[in-house]
Each structure stands twice: as C-alpha cells, then as structure tokens.
C-alpha positions as CSV (number, residue, x, y, z in Angstrom):
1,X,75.0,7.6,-132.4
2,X,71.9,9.2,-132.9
3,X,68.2,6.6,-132.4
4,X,67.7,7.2,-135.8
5,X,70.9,5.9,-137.0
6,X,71.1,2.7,-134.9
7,X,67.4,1.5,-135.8
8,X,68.4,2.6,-139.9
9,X,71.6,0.3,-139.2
10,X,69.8,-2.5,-137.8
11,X,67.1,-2.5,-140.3
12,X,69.8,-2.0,-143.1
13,X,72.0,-4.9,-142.3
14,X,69.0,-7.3,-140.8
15,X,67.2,-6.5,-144.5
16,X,70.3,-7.2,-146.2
17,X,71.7,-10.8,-144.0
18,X,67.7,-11.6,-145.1
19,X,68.4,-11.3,-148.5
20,X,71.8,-12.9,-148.6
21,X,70.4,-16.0,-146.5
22,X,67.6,-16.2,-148.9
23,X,69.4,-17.1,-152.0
24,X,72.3,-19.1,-150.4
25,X,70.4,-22.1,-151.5
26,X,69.7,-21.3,-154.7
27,X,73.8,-20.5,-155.4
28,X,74.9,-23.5,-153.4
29,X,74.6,-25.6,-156.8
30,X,77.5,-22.8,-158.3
31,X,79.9,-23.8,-155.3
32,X,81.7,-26.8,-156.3
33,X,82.2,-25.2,-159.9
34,X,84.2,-22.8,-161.6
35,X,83.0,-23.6,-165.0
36,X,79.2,-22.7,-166.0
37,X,78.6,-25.7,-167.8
38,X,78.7,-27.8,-165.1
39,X,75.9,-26.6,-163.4
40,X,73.3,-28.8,-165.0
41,X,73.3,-31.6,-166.5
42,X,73.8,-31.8,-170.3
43,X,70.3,-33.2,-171.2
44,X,69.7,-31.5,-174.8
45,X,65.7,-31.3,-174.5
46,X,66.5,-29.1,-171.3
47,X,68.7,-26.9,-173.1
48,X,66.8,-24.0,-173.4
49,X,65.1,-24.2,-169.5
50,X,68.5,-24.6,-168.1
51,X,69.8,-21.5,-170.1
52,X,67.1,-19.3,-168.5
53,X,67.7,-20.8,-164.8
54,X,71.6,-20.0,-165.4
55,X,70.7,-16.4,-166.1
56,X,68.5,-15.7,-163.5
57,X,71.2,-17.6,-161.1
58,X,73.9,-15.5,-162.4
59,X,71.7,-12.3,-161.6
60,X,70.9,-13.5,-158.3
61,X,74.5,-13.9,-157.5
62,X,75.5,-10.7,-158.9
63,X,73.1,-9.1,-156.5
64,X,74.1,-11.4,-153.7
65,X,77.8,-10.2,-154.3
66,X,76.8,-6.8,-154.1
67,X,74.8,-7.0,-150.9
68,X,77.8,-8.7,-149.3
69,X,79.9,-5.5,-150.4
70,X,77.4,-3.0,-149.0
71,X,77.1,-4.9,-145.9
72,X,80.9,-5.2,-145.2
73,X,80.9,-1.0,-145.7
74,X,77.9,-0.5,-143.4
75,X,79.7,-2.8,-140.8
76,X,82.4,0.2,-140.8
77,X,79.6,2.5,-139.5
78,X,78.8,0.8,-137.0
79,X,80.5,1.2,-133.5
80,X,80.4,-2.8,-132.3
81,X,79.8,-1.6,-128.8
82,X,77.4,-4.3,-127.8
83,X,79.3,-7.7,-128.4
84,X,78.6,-11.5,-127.8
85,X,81.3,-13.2,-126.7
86,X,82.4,-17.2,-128.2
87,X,84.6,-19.3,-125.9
88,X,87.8,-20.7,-128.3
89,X,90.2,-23.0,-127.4
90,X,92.7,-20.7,-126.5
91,X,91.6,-17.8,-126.9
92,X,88.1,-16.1,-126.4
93,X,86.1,-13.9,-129.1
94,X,83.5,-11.5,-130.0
95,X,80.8,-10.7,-132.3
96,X,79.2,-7.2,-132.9
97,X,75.5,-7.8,-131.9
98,X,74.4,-5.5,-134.2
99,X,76.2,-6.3,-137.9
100,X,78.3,-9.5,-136.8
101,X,81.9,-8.1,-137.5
102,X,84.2,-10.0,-135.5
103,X,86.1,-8.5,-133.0
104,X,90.4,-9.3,-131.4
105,X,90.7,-9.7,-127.9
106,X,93.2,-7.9,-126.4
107,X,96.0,-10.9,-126.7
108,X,95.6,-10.8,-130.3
109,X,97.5,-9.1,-133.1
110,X,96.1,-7.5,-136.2
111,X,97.7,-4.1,-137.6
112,X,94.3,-2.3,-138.6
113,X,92.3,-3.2,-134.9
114,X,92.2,-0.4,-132.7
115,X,93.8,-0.6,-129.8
116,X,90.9,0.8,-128.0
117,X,88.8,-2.0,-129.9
118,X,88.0,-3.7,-126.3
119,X,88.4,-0.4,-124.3
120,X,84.1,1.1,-124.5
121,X,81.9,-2.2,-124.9
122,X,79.8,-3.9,-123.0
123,X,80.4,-8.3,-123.5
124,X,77.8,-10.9,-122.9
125,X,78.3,-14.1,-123.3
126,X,76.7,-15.9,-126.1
127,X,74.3,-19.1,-126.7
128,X,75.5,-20.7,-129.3
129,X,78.6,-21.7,-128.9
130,X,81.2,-24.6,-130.3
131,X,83.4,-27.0,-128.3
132,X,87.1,-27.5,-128.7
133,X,86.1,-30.5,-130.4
134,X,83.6,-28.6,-133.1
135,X,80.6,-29.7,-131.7
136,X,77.8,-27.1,-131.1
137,X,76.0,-26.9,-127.9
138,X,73.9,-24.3,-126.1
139,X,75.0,-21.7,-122.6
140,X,72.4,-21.8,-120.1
141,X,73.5,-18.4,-119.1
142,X,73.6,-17.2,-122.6
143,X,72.3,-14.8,-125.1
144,X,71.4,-14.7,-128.6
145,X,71.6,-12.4,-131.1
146,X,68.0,-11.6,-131.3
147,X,67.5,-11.2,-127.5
148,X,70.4,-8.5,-127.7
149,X,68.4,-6.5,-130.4
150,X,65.1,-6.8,-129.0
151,X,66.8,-5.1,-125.9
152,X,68.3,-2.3,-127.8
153,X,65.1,-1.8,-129.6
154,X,63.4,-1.4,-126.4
155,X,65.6,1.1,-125.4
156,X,65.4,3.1,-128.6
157,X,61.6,2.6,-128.0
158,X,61.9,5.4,-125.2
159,X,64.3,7.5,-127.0
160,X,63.5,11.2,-129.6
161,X,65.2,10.4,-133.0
162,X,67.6,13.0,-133.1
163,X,68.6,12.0,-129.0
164,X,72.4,10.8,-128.8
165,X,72.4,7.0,-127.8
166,X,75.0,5.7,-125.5
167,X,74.8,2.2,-125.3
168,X,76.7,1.5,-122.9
169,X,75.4,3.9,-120.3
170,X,72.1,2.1,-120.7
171,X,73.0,-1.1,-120.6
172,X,74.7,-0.4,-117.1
173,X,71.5,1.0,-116.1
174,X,70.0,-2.9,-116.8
175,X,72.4,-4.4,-115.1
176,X,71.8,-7.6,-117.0
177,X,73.0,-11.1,-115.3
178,X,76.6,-12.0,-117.0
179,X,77.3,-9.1,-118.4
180,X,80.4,-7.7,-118.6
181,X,80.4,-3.4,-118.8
182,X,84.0,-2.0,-120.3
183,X,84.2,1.9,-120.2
184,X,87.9,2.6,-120.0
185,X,89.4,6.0,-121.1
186,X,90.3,5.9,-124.9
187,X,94.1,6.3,-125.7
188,X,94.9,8.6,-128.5
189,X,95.4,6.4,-132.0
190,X,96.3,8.0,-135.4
191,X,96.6,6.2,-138.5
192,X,98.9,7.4,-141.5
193,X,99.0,6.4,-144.8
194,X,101.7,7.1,-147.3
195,X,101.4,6.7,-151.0
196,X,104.6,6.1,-152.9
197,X,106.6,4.6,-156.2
198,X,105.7,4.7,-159.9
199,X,103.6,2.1,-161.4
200,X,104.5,-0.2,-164.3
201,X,102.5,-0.5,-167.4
202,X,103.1,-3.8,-169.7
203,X,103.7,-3.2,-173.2
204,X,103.7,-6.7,-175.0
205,X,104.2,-9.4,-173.0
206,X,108.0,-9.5,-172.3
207,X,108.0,-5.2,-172.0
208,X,106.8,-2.6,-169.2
209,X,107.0,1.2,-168.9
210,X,107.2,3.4,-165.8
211,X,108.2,6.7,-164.8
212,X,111.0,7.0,-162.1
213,X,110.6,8.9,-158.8
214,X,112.7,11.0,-157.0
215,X,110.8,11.9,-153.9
216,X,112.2,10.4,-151.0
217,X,109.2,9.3,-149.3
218,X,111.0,6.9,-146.6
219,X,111.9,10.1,-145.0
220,X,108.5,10.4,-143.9
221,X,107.8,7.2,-143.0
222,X,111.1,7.3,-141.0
223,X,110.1,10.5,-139.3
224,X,106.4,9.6,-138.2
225,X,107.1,5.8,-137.3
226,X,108.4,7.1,-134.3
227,X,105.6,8.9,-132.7
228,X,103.7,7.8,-130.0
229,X,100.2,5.8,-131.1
230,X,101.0,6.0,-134.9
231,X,100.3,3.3,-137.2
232,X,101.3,3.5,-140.5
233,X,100.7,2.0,-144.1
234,X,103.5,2.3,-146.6
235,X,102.1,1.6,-149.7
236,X,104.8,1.9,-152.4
237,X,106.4,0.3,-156.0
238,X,108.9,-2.8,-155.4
239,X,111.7,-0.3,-156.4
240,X,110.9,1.6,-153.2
241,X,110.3,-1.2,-150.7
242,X,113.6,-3.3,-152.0
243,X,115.6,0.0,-151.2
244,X,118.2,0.1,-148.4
245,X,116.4,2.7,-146.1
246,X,113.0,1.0,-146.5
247,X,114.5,-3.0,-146.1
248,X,115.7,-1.0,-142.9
249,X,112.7,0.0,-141.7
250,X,111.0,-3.2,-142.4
251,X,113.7,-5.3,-141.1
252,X,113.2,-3.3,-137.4
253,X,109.5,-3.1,-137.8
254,X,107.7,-3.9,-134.6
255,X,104.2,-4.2,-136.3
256,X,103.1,-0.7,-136.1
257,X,103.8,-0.5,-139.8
258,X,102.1,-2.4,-142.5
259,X,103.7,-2.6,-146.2
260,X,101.8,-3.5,-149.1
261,X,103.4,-3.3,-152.8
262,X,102.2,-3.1,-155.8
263,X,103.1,-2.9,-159.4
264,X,100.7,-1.8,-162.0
265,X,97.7,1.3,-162.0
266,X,95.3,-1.7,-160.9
267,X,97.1,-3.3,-157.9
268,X,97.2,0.2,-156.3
269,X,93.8,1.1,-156.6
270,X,92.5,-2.1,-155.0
271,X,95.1,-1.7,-152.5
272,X,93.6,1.7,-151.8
273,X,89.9,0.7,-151.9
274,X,90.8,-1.9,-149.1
275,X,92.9,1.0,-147.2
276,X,90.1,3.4,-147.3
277,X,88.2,1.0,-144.5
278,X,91.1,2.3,-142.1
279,X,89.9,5.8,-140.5
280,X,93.7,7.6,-141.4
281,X,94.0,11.1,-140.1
282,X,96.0,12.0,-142.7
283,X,97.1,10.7,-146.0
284,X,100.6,11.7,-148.1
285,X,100.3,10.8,-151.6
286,X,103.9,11.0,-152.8
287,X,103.1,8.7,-155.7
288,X,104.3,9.8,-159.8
289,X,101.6,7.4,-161.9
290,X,100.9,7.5,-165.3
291,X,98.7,6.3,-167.9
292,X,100.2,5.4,-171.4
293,X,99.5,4.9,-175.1
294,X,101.2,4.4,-178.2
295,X,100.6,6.9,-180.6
296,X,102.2,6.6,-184.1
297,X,105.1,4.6,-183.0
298,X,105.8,7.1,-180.1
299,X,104.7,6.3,-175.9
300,X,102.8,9.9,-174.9
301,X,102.4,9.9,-170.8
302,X,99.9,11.1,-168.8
303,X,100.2,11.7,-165.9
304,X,97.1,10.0,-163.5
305,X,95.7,11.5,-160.2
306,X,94.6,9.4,-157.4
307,X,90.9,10.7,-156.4
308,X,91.8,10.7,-152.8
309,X,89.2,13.0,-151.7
310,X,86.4,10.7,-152.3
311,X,88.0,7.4,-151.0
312,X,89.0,9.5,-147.5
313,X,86.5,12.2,-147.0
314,X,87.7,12.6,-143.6
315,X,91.3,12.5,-143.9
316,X,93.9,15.1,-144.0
317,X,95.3,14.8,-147.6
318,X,99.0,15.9,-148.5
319,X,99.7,15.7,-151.9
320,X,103.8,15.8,-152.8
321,X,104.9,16.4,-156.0
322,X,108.7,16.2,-157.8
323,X,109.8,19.5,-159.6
324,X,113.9,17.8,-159.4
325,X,115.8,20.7,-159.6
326,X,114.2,23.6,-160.5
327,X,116.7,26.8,-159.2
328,X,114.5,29.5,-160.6
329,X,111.8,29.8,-157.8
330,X,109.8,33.0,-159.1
331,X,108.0,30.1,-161.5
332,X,107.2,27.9,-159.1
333,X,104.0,29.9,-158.2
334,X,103.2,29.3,-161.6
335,X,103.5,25.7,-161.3
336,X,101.4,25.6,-157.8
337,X,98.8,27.2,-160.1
338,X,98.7,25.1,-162.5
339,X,98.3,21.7,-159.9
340,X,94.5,21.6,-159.5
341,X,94.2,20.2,-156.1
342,X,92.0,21.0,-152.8
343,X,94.4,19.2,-151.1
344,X,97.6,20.5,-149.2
345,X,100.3,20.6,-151.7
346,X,104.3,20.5,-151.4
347,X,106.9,20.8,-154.3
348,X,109.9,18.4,-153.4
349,X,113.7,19.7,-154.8
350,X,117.1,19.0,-154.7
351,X,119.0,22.5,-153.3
352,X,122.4,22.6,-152.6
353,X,124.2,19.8,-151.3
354,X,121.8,17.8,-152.3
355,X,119.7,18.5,-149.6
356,X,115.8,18.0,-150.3
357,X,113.7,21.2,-149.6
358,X,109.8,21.1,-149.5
359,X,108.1,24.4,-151.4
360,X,104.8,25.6,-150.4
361,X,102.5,28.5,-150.8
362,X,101.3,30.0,-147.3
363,X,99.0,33.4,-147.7
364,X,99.9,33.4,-151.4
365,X,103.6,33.8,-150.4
366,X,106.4,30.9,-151.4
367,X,108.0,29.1,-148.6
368,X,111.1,26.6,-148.8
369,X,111.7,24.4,-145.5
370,X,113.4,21.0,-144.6
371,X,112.1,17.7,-144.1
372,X,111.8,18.3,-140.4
373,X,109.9,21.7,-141.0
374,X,107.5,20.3,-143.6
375,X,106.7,17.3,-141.0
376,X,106.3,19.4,-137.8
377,X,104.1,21.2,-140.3
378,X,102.2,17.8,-141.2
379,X,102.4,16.5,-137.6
380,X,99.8,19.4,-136.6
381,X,97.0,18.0,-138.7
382,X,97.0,15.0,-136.4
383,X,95.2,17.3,-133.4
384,X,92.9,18.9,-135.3
C-alpha cells in the first residue's frame, strides 16, 4: 500500500471506532429492549421530553449502525499485516493493529480465511491480555494498540505519499524486542463462486411461484472442485442442493466448498452482499430469477438480472443462460444480441443424445463446445 493509503485508513477507521465508542452509552439503555416503549418510564408529564430523546436516540443508532457497516468494508481494505497477538486457552490469536479484524491461526478452520492469512505478517505480542479464567491482566513484554500505530506513523513520517509501504520490510529493519517477522512465499489461492437455482416468490400465504432450471450447474462445480488451491461457493435453490449430484458433492466435501441456499429474490441477494467480501477470481451466474405480478388475473414474469458487476468489480464474471433446445443455430446470434451483458456470456442446450453443449460468440463467429471445452475455457481466467 501506498503512505497515503495507510495514514487515510488509519484516520478512517480510528475517526469512525471514535464515533462508535462515543455513543455506546447513550444506546446502552436500548439493549435490554426490543420494544420502544420500554425505554423510559411511563411518567405522562414527561411524555413529550421522552418522545424527543427517543428520536434523537433512534438517529444516533441509525448512524451508529451505519458506521459499523462502513467500518467492517474498510477492514477488507486493509492488509492486517501488523498483528497483536492474545494468548487463549488452547489456542493463540491475533488482532490487526491497524482496523482490529481478528485473525485464524494456522490450526484453525474457517472456509473464507486465506491460507496465506499467517504466511506475510509481522506478530507482537499484546498487553492486554485475559487469563483462562477471564480475568484481565497486563504483559510486561507487551504492546498496545497505540504503541503499534505511533510506530507505523513514524515510519510513514519519513515516507513520499505516493512511495509503496512495505510493512514488513520495515519492521525487520527495527528489530523490535518480541517480535515475531513472517515473510513466507504466498501459495497460489483462487476463489470461485457459482450462482445457481430459481427463486420462489409467495403468492398468498399457502402459494409460491418459480421458474424451473435446466442448466446443469453441478457440472461446474464438479469440474473446478478438483483443482489445486480452489475454494468454492455453491450458492443455489433447495431444488438444486437436495439433488443426487450435489448431496454427492456435499456428502464428500472436504471443506474446500461452502454451500449456502436460499429461497426467495431476498435471501440471495443478502447472501451475495455477504459473498462479495470474498475476493473470487471469477464468478458463474447460472441462476434463472424472476420478478412477478398479477395482472388481471394472469402472473406476467420478468425475468431479474443480478448486478454482478458492481458487487465484484474485480472478478471474472460468466454469465450462463438456458436456450433448452433450440436446433436452429443461425438465430442464436440474434439472441446473444439481444442479452445486454459486459460480462462473458454462454448459451447452455441439449444436442443430441442429450448431451449439453455451451454456445458462444468468439470474433463475432458462433461456437458450440462441451462442458470440458467451455471450462478449460473458464479455467484460463484464473491466471490472468
């Protein structure tokens, strides 16, 4: 990172854990409540002054809410390579000393840390630190949070703002007493995410709709899961993830995939805004959702587009879409015209035998290939 980005960072996340600690008091009286009304006490003549203070606490948590939504995405810009390390019972910790995301050890599990996570940082062990027992109690040896920043301030201090920073270089150059410097060779890691199923839209309260797919989506997920340093997320409808290929998959699963299902338009988009955190190299939207309304006694379907661009700006994005059976391929340039996309797109159709056969236009010419042939094709946007 550039010396201008690390001291915006900083300032950025020390302005907003300012603002955040500053009005914890004030919401610690919404806490134990759910309901509004028990906030304050019901004294009539106070009515009106407690109806202002609810407002103004409501705004104040609004705000708070949002700053702890900001500060959780600017946490993902930030490269944790400076950590403070807490002493568990069984297992040790660490805390970035710059925005305070918590980072695995090596002997722990969790499908979206790196695996170089521990593999380019430099550990020191921290002050404050609590017993097995809960207690707090103070490291003679160690460091505090402030200490940490007032160092890399001071290097920054010597530093152009457009000069690349590497932390770690210059805290070897310290050699500060209990410090521990990690700069290991960083393994290749690729993250996939595949997009699949129809959603359901309730109609009444007993009553849903959805459209059915007939992409077969598991082939992809069968035919990347077995690459070296992939980890994938399957997101898909229940139809798909209760099918015989995918209950497979999931039953032989050694962690390297996570699944996540979802239902209606709403689930998926949540699920996405979550997934969008994960820095995926490439992204295969295979999905069919819809938006619906009646209409004079009759359902009318549209169909809805995922704005994938936006959520992963730096992802390779494959968009797959159904044309079933279509034998007359002089229309389907027609039909690649008429998908508005910037992403790479692929027509998915049964030929003969029922063998599925991915369409895609290359220098304005049509070209039909296998599954295999269409994922060698995919597999290349990993390197670049």
């Amino acid at each position: 990172m550039k010396k201008k980005e690390i001291l915006h960072l900083i300032n950025k996340i020390n302005k907003m854990n300012n603002f955040i600690m500053n009005n914890s008091r004030l919401l610690t009286i919404t806490r134990p409540f759910s309901d509004e009304s028990m906030w304050f006490p019901n004294i009539p003549e106070l009515k009106d002054e407690f109806a202002i203070l609810k407002e103004e606490i409501k705004e104040v948590k609004s705000n708070v809410d949002k700053q702890k939504e900001i500060l959780e995405e600017t946490k993902n810009h930030c490269n944790h390579e400076i950590r403070l390390e807490y002493y568990g019972d069984i297992v040790s910790s660490y805390k970035c000393a710059i925005c305070g995301k918590t980072i695995h050890p090596d002997n722990y599990f969790s499908w979206g840390d790196s695996i170089n996570r521990n593999r380019h940082c430099v550990i020191l062990p921290a002050k404050e630190q609590i017993d097995e027992d809960g207690f707090s109690y103070e490291l003679n040896n160690g460091y505090r949070k402030e200490q940490i920043i007032s160092i890399i301030l001071e290097i920054l201090n010597y530093k152009n703002d457009e000069d690349e920073i590497d932390l770690i270089d210059e805290f070897k150059k310290l050699n500060l007493p209990n410090s521990k410097i990690i700069d290991k060779k960083l393994i290749p890691e690729y993250y996939i995410l595949i997009i699949d199923g129809s959603n359901h839209e309730h109609i009444g309260n007993n009553a849903y709709i959805y459209t059915p797919i007939y992409i077969p989506a598991v082939n992809f997920l069968k035919y990347f899961k077995n690459l070296l340093n992939i980890k994938i997320e399957f997101i898909a409808s229940n139809d798909i993830l209760d099918s015989y290929e995918c209950t497979k998959i999931r039953n032989e699963n050694d962690g390297s995939i996570q699944f996540s299902e979802y239902h209606t338009l709403e689930e998926l988009k949540e699920l996405i805004k979550i997934s969008s955190k994960i820095p995926y190299k490439l992204v295969i939207n295979a999905s069919n959702l819809s938006t619906y309304k009646i209409v004079k006694s009759r359902i009318i379907r549209q169909k809805y587009n995922l704005n994938l661009c936006e959520l992963f700006p730096n992802s390779h994005i494959i968009e797959i879409a159904d044309i079933h059976s279509i034998k007359n391929t002089s229309e389907l340039k027609k039909i690649f015209e008429s998908f508005k996309t910037p992403n790479d797109l692929y027509f998915c159709s049964d030929g003969e035998n029922s063998n599925t056969y991915y369409y895609s236009l290359e220098n304005e010419k049509l070209v039909k290939e296998s599954l295999d042939q269409t994922c060698d094709k995919i597999k290349r946007k990993l390197k670049k």
